[in-house]
N, C-alpha and C positions, 0 to 999 in steps of 0.2 A: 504493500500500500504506500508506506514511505518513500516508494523507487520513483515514483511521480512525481517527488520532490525535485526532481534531477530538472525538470523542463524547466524550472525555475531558474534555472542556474543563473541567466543574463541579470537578474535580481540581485542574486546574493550567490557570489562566486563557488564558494567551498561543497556548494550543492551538488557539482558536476560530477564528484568523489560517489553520489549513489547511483550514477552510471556503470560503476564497476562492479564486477559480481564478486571479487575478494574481498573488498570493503563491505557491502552490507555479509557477505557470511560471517564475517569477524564479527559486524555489528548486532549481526543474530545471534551467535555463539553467546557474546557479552550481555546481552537482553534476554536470552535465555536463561543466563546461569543468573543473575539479577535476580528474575521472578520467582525462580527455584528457591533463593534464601529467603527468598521476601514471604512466600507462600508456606515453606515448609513449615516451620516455626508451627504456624496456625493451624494449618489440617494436622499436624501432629497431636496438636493439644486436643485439636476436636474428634478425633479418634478415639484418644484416651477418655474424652468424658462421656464418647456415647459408646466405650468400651467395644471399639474394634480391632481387638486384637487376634493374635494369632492362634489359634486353639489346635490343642494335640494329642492326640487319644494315645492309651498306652499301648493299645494293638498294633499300633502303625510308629509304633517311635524305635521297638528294639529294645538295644543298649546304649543308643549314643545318648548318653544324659546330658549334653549340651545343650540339645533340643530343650531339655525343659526350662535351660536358662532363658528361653526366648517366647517362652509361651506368655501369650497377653500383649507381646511387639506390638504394636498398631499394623497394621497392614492395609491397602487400597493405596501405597504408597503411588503407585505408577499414576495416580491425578497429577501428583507434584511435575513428573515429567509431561502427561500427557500437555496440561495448561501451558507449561512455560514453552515448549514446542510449537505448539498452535499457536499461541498469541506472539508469540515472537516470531514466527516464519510469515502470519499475518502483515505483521509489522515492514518485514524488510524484502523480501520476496514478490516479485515481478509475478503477477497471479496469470496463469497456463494450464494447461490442461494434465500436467505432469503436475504439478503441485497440486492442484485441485485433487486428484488421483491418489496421491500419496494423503494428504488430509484427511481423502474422505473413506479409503482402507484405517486409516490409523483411528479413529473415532469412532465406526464402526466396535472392530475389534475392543477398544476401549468399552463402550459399552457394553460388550460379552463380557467379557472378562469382571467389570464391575459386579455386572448382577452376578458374576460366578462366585464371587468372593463377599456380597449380601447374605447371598443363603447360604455360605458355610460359616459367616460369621455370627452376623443376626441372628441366620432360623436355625444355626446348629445341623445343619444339612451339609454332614463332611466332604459328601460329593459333588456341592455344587448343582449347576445345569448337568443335564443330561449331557451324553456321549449325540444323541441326536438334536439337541437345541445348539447342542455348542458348534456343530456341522454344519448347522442351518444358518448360523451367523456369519460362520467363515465362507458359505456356496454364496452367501446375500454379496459379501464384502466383494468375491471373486469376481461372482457375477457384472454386479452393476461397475465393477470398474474396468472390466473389459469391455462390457456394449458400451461404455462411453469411450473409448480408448478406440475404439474399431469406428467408433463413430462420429468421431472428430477428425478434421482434415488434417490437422498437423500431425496427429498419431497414428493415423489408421492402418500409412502404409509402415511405418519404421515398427510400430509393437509387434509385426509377425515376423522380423528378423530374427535368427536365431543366432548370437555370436558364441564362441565360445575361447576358450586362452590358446594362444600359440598360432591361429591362424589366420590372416591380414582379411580376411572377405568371410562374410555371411556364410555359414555353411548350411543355411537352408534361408533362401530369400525370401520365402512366404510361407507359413505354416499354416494351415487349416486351421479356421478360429477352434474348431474343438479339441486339437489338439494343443492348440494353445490355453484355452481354457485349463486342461488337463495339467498341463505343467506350471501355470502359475498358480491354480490351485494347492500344488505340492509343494508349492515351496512356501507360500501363505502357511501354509496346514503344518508343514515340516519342521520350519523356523520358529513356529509359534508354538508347536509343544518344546524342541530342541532350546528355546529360552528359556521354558517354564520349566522344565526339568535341571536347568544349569541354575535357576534361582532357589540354589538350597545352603548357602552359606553366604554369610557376611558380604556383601560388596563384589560376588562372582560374577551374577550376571550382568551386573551395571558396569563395572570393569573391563570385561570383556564387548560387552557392546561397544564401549568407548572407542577401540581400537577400529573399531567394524566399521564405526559411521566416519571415523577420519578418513579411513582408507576408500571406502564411497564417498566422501568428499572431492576425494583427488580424481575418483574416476567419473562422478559426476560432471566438473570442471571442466577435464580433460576431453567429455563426450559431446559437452555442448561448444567446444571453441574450434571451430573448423582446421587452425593453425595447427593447434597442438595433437586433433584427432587424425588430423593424416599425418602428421611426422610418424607419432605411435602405429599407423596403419591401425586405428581402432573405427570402431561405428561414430559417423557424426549424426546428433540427432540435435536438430534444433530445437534451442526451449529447455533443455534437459540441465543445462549448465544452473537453472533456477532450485534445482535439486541441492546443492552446493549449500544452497542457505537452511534447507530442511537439514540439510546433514549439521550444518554448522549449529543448529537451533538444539538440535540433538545433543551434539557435545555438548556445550553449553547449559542443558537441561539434566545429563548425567553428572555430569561433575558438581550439580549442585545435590541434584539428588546423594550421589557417594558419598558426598560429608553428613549423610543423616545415615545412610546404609552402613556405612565402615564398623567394622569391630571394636564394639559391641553394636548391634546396628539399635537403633531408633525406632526405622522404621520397614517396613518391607513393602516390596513393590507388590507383591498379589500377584492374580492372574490379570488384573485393571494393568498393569504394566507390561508383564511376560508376555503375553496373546499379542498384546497391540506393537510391541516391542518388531515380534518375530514379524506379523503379518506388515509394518513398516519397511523393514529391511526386506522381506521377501519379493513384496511388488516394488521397489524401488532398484532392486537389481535388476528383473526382467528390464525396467522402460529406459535403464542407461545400458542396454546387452551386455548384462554382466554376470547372467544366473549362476553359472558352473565356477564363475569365479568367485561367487558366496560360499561353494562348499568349502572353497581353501582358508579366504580369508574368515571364514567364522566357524574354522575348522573347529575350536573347542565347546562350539556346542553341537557340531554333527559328531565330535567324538561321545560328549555325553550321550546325545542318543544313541546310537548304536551302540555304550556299554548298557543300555537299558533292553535293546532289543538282542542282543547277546544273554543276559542274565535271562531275560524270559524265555526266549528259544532254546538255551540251555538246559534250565529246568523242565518244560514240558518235555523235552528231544527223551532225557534221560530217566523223568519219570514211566514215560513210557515203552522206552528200553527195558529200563533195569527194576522198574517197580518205584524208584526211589527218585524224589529228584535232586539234582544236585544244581551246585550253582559255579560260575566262571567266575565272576568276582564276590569279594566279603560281601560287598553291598553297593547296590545298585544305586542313584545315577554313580559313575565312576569316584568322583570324589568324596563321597562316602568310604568308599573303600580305599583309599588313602587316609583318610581318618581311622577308621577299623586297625589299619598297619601302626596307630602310632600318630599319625604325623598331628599337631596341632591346628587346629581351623588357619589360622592366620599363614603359614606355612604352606598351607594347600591355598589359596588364593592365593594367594602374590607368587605361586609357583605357576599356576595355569593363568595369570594377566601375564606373565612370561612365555608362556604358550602363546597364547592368544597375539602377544602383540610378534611371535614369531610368524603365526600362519598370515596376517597382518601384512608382515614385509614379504612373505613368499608371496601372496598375488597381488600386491601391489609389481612386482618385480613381472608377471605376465602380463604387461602392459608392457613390454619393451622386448621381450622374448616373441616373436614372431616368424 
């Protein structure tokens, strides 16, 4: 909204500076993380008085007695970021059809995830939405931001490009919209459990995101500026470079969030964060053709899932072998089971922000490997 200020410039000079998409992402980043102190403080407190906190039944906790240091955390944390995201990408961000797109997935998702974590907080319904309301959230999100995305002129023909790392040209120029459906649904759907499952200790998931939306920062940038997309031999897509400031509103909204998550955290993001989290990053990689490059760079939460789909396929595999079933790791998602070994919460996080910001530099570096 504020990039309009730029027409102004013959008025008052310094205005010409919101012509450039590095200056407002900085300015979002900063407006973002602003709101985040400014807001948290208050939904924290107002959590704690209408007691929503974290609740943990003793059939589902084990032995890690950690957990119960954290029972009663406030949690619906993810408003703090959802608000300071939105209202700050509002703010500084040139409004398109990619950003509209990206908003209107992330709010969506947002409100699944809320009412998911009402009725396990409020109504004591440890299960949340159903397995089918929560599908019907994510096919809504999918949906309507594909027929908009196929049905707007700026996007209709670049969103059925398929790019993928290593190689300078489209490896499928047109996808059949239901095939496309299909795979941005899986990555909406994939990223959004693969978050929710990495959000089980101190400052993991928001840590790890951090890394995620820099590195889509730089490939967002680099997608919408015609100069720098063919030096790289990458997909130019115009309009896409407005992503930049969504990524940067992100940063911005994380790092202020982190200082209330960090150990011992505050507060938790919920599934209000995790869901909207994953299904942000997931349709923002399809529309900069960056999908296959989220598995690398957000490699530490495609590992948590699949130590999650390991440990279950494990146990049926060999219950039904042997009678009995066993398990591949102590406990499942994987960093639990680095706890299990020993290690101290704090240790297991700031080990896998190490990760994280390793698979981070590995695809940022497929941007140049072609």
């Amino acid at each position: 909204m504020l990039s309009y200020l730029a027409d102004y410039a013959h008025y008052f000079g310094p205005l010409r500076l919101l012509r450039y998409l590095s200056v407002r992402s900085v300015l979002g980043a900063g407006t973002a993380l602003i709101i985040g102190f400014v807001i948290a403080p208050w939904l924290i407190a107002r959590f704690r008085t209408l007691k929503f906190g974290q609740q943990y039944d003793d059939d589902r906790t084990g032995d890690l007695a950690h957990r119960f240091d954290k029972k009663n955390t406030p949690t619906m944390g993810g408003l703090i970021i959802f608000i300071a995201v939105f209202m700050s990408t509002v703010l500084w961000a040139a409004p398109n059809i990619w950003v509209f797109v990206s908003l209107f997935v992330y709010t969506v998702l947002t409100v699944a995830g809320w009412r998911d974590d009402y009725l396990k907080i409020v109504h004591r319904n440890r299960d949340g939405i159903s397995s089918w309301e929560k599908i019907a959230w994510q096919s809504l999100a999918t949906l309507v931001a594909l027929a908009i995305l196929l049905w707007h002129p700026m996007s209709a023909a670049k969103i059925r490009e398929l790019w993928v790392p290593f190689f300078k040209t489209a490896v499928i120029g047109h996808l059949p919209w239901w095939l496309l459906l299909v795979l941005i649904y899986l990555w909406i759907v994939g990223f959004s459990n693969a978050i929710n499952l990495t959000d089980g200790l101190d400052g993991l998931a928001v840590g790890c995101t951090l890394s995620v939306a820099l590195v889509f920062a730089i490939m967002a940038y680099a997608a919408g500026n015609i100069r720098i997309s063919d030096y790289l031999l990458i997909s130019y897509v115009p309009g896409v470079g407005e992503l930049t400031v969504v990524c940067g509103a992100l940063i911005g909204a994380c790092m202020a969030f982190l200082w209330y998550n960090s150990h011992p955290a505050e507060v938790f993001m919920g599934d209000t964060g995790s869901l909207a989290l994953g299904g942000l990053i997931g349709v923002m990689a399809f529309m900069i053709h960056q999908p296959v490059t989220l598995v690398i760079v957000g490699g530490v939460f495609v590992m948590e899932a699949l130590s999650v789909i390991i440990q279950v396929g494990t146990f049926k595999y060999t219950r039904r072998r042997y009678g009995e079933g066993r398990r591949f790791f102590l406990m499942a998602p994987i960093h639990h089971h680095f706890q299990k070994l020993g290690w101290p919460e704090s240790k297991v996080v700031l080990r896998f922000w190490v990760l994280s910001l390793g698979f981070a530099l590995a695809g940022l570096a497929t941007l140049k490997i072609r």
